[in-house]
C-alpha positions as CSV (number, residue, x, y, z in Angstrom):
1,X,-27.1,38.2,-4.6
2,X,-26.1,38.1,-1.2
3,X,-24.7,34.4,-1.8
4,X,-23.0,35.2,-4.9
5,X,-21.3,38.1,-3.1
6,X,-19.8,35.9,0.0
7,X,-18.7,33.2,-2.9
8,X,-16.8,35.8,-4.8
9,X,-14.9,37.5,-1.6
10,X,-13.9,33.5,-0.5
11,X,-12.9,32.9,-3.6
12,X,-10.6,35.6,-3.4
13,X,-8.8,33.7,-0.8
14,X,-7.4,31.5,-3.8
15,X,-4.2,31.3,-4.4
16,X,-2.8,29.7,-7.6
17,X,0.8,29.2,-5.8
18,X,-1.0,26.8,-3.3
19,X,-4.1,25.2,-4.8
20,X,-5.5,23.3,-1.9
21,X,-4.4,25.4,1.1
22,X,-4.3,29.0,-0.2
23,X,-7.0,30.2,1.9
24,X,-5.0,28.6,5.1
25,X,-2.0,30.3,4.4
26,X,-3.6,33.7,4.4
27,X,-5.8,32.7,7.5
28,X,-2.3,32.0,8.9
29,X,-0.6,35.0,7.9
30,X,-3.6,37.3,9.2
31,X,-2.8,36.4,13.2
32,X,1.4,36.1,12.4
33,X,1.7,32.4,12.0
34,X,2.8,32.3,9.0
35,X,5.8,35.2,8.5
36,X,7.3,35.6,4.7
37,X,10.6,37.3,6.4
38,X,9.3,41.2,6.9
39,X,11.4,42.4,9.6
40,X,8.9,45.2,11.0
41,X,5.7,42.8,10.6
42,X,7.0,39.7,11.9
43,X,8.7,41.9,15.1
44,X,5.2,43.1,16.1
45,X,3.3,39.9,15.5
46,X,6.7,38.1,17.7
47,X,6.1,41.4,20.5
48,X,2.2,40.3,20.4
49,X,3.1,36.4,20.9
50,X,5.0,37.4,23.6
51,X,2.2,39.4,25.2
52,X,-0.3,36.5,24.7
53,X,2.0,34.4,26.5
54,X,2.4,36.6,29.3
55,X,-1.1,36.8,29.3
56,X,-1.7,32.9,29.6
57,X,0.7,33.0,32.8
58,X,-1.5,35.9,34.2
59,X,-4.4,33.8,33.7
60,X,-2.9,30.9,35.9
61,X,-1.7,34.0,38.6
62,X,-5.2,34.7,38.8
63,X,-6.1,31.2,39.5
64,X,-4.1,31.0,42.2
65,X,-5.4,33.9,43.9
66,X,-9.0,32.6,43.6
67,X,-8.0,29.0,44.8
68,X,-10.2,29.1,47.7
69,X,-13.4,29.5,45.9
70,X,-14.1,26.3,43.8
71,X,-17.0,27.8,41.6
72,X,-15.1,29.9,40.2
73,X,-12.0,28.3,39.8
74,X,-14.0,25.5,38.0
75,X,-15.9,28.4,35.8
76,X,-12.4,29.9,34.5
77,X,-10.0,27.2,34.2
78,X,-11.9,26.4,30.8
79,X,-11.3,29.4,29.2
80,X,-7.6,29.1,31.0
81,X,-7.1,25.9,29.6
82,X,-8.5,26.9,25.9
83,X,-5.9,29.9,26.3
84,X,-3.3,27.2,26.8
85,X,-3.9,25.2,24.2
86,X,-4.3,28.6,21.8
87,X,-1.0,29.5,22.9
88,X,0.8,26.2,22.4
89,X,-0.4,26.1,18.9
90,X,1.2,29.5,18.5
91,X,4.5,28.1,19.8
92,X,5.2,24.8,18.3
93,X,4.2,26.3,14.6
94,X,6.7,29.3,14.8
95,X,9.2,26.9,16.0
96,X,8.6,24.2,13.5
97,X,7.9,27.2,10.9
98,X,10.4,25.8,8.5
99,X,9.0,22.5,8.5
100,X,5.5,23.9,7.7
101,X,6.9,25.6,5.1
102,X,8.7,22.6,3.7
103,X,5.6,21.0,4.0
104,X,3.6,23.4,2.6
105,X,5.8,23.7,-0.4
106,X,6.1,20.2,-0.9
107,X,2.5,19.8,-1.3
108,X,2.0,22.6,-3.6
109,X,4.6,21.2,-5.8
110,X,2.8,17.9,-6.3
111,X,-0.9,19.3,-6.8
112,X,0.6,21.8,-9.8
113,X,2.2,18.9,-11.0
114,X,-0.9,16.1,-11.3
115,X,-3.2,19.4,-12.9
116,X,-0.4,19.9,-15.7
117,X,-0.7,15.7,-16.2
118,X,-4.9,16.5,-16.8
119,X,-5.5,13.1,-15.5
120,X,-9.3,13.2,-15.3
121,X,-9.4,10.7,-12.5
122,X,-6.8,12.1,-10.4
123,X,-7.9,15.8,-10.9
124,X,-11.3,14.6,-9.8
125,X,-10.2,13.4,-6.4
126,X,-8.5,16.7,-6.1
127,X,-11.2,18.2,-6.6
128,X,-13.4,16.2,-3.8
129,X,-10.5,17.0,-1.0
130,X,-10.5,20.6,-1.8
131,X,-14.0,21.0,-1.8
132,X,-14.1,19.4,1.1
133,X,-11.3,21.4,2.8
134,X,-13.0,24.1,1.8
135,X,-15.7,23.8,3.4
136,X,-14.6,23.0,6.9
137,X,-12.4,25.8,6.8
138,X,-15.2,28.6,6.3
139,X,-17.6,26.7,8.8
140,X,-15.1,26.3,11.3
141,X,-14.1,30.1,10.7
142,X,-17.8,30.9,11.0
143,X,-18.4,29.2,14.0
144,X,-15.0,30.3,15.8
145,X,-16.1,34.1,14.5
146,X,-19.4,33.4,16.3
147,X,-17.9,32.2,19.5
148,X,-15.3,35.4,19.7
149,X,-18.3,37.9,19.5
150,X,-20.3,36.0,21.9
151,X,-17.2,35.9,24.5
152,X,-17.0,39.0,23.9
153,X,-20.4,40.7,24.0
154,X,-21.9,38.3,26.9
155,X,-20.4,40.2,30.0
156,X,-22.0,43.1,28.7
157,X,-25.3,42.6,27.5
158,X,-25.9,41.4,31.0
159,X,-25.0,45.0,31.8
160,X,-27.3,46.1,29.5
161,X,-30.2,44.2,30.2
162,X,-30.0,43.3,33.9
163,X,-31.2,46.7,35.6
164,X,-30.5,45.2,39.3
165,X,-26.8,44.2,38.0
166,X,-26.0,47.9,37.2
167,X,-27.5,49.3,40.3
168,X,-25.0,46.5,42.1
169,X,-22.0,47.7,40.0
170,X,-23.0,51.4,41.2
171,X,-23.3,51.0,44.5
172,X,-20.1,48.9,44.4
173,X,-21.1,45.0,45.5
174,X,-20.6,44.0,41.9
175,X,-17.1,45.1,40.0
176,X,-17.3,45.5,36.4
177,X,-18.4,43.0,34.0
178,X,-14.9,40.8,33.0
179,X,-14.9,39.3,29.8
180,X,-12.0,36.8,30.9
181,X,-10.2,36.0,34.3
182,X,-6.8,37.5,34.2
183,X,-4.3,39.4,36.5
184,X,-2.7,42.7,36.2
185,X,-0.7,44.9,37.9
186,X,-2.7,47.6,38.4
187,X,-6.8,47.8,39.7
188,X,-8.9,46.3,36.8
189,X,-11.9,47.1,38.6
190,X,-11.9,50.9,38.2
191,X,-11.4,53.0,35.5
192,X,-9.1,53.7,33.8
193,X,-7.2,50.5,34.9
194,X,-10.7,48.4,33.8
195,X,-10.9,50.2,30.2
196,X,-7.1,48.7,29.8
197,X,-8.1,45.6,31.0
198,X,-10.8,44.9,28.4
199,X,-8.9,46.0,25.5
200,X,-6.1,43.6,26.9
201,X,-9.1,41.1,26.9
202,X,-10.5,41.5,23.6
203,X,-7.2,41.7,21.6
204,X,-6.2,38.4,23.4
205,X,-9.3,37.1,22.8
206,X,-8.9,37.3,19.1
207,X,-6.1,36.5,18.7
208,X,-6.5,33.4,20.4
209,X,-9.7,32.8,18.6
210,X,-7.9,33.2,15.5
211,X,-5.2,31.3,16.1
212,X,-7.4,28.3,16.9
213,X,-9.5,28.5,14.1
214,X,-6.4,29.1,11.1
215,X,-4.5,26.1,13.0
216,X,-7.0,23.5,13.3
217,X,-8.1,24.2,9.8
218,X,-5.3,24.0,8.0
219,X,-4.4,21.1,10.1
220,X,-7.5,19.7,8.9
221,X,-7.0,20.3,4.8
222,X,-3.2,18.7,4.8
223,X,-5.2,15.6,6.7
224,X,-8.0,15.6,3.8
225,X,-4.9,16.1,1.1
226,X,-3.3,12.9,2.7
227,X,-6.1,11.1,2.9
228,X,-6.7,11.8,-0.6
229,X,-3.5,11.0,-1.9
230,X,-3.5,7.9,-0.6
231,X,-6.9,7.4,-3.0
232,X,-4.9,8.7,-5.9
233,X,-2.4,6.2,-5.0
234,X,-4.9,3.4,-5.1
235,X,-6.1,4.5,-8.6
236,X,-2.6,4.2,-10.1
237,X,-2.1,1.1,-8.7
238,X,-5.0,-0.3,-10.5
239,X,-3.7,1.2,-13.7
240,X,-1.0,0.2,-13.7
241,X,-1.4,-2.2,-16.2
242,X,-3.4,-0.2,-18.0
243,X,-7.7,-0.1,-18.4
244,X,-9.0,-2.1,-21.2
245,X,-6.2,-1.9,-23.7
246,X,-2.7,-4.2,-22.9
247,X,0.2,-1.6,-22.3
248,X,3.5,-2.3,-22.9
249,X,5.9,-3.6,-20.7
250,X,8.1,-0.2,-20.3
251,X,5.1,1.6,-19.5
252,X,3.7,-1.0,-16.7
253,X,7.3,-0.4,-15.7
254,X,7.1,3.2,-15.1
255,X,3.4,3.1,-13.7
256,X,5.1,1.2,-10.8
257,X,8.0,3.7,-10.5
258,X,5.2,6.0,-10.4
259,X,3.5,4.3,-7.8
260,X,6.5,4.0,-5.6
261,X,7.2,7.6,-6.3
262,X,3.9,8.9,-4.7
263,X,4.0,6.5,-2.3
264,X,7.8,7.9,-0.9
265,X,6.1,11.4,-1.3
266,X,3.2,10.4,1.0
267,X,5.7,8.7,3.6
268,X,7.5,11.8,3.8
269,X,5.0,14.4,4.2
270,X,3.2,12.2,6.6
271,X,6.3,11.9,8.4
272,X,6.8,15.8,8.9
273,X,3.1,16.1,9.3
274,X,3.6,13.9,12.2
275,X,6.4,15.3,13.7
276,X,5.3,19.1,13.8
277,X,1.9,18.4,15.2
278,X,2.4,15.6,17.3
279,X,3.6,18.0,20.4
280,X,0.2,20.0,20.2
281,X,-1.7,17.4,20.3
282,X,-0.7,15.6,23.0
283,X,-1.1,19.0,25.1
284,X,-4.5,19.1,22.7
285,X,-5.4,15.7,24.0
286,X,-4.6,16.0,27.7
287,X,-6.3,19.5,28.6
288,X,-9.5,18.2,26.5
289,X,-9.3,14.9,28.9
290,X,-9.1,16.8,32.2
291,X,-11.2,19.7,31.0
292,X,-13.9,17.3,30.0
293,X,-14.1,16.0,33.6
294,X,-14.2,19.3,34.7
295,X,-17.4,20.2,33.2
296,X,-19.1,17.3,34.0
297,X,-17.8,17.7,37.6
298,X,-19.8,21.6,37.3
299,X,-23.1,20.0,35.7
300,X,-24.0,17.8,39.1
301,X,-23.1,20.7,40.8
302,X,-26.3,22.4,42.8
303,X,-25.0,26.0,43.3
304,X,-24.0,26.1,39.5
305,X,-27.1,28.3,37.9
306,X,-28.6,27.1,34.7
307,X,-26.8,29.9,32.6
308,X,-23.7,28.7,33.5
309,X,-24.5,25.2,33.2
310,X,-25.7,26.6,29.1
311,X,-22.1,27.8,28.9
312,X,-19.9,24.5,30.4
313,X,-22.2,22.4,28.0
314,X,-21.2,24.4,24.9
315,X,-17.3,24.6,26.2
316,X,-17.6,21.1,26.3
317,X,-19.7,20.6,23.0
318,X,-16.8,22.6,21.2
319,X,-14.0,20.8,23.2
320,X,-15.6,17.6,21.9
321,X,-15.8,18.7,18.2
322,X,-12.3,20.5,17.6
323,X,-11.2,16.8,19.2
324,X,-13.3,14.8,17.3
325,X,-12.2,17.0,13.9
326,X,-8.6,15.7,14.7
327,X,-9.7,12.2,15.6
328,X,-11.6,11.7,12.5
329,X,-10.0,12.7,9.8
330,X,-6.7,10.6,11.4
331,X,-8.6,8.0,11.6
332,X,-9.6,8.9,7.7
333,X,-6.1,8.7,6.7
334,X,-5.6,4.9,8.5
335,X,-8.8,3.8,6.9
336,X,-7.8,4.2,3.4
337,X,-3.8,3.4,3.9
338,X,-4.9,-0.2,4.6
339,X,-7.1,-0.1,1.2
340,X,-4.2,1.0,-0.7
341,X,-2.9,-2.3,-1.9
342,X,-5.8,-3.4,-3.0
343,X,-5.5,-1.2,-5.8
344,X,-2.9,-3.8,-7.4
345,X,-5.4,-6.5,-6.4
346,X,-7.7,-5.1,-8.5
347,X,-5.8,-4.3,-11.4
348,X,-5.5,-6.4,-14.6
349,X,-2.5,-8.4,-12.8
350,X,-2.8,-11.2,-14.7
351,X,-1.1,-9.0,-18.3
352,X,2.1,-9.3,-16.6
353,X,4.7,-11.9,-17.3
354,X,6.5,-13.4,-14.2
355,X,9.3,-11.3,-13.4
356,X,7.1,-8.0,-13.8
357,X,4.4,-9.6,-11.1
358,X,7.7,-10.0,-9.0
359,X,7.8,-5.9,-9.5
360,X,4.0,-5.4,-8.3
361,X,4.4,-7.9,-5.1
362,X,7.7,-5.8,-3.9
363,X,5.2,-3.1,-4.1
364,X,2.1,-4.6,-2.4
365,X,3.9,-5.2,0.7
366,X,5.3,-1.7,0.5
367,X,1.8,-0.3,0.5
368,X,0.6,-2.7,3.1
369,X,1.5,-0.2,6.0
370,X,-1.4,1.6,8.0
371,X,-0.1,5.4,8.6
372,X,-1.7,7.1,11.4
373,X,-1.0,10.8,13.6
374,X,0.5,10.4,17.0
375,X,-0.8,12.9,19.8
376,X,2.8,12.7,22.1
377,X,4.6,9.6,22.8
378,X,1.4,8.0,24.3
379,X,-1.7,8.0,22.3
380,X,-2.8,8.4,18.2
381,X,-5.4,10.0,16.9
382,X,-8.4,8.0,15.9
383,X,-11.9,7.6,16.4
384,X,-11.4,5.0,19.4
385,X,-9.0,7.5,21.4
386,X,-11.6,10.1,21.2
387,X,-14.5,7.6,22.3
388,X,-11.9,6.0,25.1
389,X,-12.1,9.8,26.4
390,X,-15.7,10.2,26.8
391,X,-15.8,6.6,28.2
392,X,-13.4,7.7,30.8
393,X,-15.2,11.4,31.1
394,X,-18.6,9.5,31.9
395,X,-16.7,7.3,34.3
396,X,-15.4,9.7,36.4
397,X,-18.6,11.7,36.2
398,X,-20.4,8.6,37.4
399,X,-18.0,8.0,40.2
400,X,-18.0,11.8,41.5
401,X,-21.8,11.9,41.7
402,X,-22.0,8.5,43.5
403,X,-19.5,10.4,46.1
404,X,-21.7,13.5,46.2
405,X,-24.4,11.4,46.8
406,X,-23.0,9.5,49.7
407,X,-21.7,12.4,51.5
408,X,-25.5,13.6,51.3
């Protein structure tokens, strides 16, 4: 019953305007992303963007102040970092809002156009991606929701269970449990100035934990839609002169307009895709790197207690995996552009007189391009950039030990 209940409220999500990525769309429009031109809305969710960003800068002005001590510099330039990245995200997609929706549209467009065709072929590898998209999104919604009530909670169910930890905050050696590290103009270790502080800190703190989750997931489903587009493609190149009957010559004709039609479509969106995301993820890529070394640098640490060694090892674990998500599923899309031609390869070829196979050739070599994301100027996105990361994580973790160990 329970089961049935949770399908029927996701399903609600659905939105027969945007087949594949209705659920993203109202993910995005929940935390502001995604504004649909209401003057009073969008002007509060623009004031609280603002305020997030003012609050990313007063997590590096509390940095600063803390310099001296290493620990704990070390222990909050994670969450500074994952703050950073939250708030680039918000940035780059309501300055390249137009392009998303462009994007957004575009694919739309073509996924109500190929279930009015009822190809059964076609409208069974939509199926697949969706499902698939699906999926991801409510795990990684799940887990993110997780992750925001544990942040949130864990300062103070140390309160709660820790008796010698409240009689330190009493007699005043310990200040109030923090659920980030962040500065403000007034004293957030007394009250009231400390009740302001941690509603500051848990409407930051889910809105950043939203904004993470809505991005990266529908980031994720217009990768799966590419990638399986590119599969559509390859099953209308094999059909294009037809299955087990001979077609005639006007419809092979238009099978390979077809063809060239989907595959223009795919260039394009890939090309905006690109574009729009390609900024984030080259921050994306650059924190994870350094932050990655960071933790490892804390692990072989002795004065770091085993609780907080629990905590860098999950930062790190979901650093890995939010990576790894992007890696992957680029690396997806690269995989099965380079398949694409053999499609014609495998189709009945042979049917064709000579000037038609001159048709099919012009397109083969067309489809012989490998697409792939960029992350910045510098690096793409594929399974080999994300192992080069932990190759280069576990090197400089081997070499700062070795160093630890001969100052020792």
């Amino acid at each position: 019953m329970l089961v049935k209940k949770i399908i029927s409220i996701f399903k609600r999500l659905d939105d027969p305007k945007y087949p594949l990525l209705g659920p993203n769309i109202r993910g995005l429009y929940w935390f502001g992303l995604w504004q649909c031109g209401n003057k009073y809305r969008d002007s509060v969710f623009k004031f609280l963007h603002f305020c997030s960003l003012l609050f990313v800068v007063s997590e590096f002005v509390e940095l600063y102040f803390m310099r001296n001590d290493l620990m704990k510099v070390l222990f909050n330039i994670s969450v500074t970092a994952l703050s950073l990245v939250s708030i680039s995200k918000t940035m780059f997609f309501i300055s390249y809002l137009s392009q998303w929706k462009n994007l957004v549209e575009n694919i739309s467009r073509e996924e109500i156009s190929a279930l009015k065709d009822k190809e059964p072929r076609v409208i069974d590898l939509m199926r697949r991606y969706r499902r698939y998209s699906r999926i991801i999104t409510y795990l990684f919604w799940s887990v993110i929701l997780l992750t925001n009530v544990v942040t949130i909670l864990s300062p103070f169910l140390k309160y709660l269970t820790t008796s010698t930890y409240r009689e330190m905050i009493k007699n005043g050696t310990e200040p109030y449990p923090q659920i980030l590290s962040s500065w403000f103009p007034f004293d957030k270790t007394k009250i009231p100035g400390y009740l302001a502080a941690v509603a500051v800190h848990v409407t930051m703190t889910t809105q950043g934990a939203g904004v993470v989750a809505v991005y990266d997931t529908n980031a994720v489903a217009i990768m799966s839609f590419l990638k399986g587009q590119m599969q559509i493609l390859r099953y209308k190149c094999q059909q294009i002169f037809g299955d087990k009957k001979r077609i005639s010559t006007t419809e092979v004709l238009n099978n390979i307009k077809e063809c060239h039609r989907l595959h223009n479509f795919f260039i394009e969106q890939h090309k905006i895709f690109n574009s729009i995301i390609s900024p984030v993820m080259f921050i994306y890529v650059l924190v994870c790197s350094i932050m990655i070394c960071c933790s490892v640098v804390q692990l072989s640490m002795d004065e770091v207690t085993v609780s907080q060694k629990l905590w860098v090892i999950e930062y790190t674990l979901a650093l890995a995996i939010q990576l790894f998500l992007y890696c992957w599923h680029s690396n997806e899309i690269a995989y099965e552009s380079r398949g694409v031609d053999l499609g014609i390869y495998t189709s009945k070829w042979w049917r064709a007189d000579v000037q038609v196979r001159r048709q099919v050739l012009m397109l083969a070599g067309k489809l012989s391009h490998t697409f792939i994301l960029d992350a910045g100027p510098f690096a793409t996105f594929s399974t080999s950039t994300f192992i080069n990361i932990l190759k280069g994580s576990y090197s400089f973790y081997t070499l700062f030990t070795q160093m630890h160990e001969d100052k020792k």
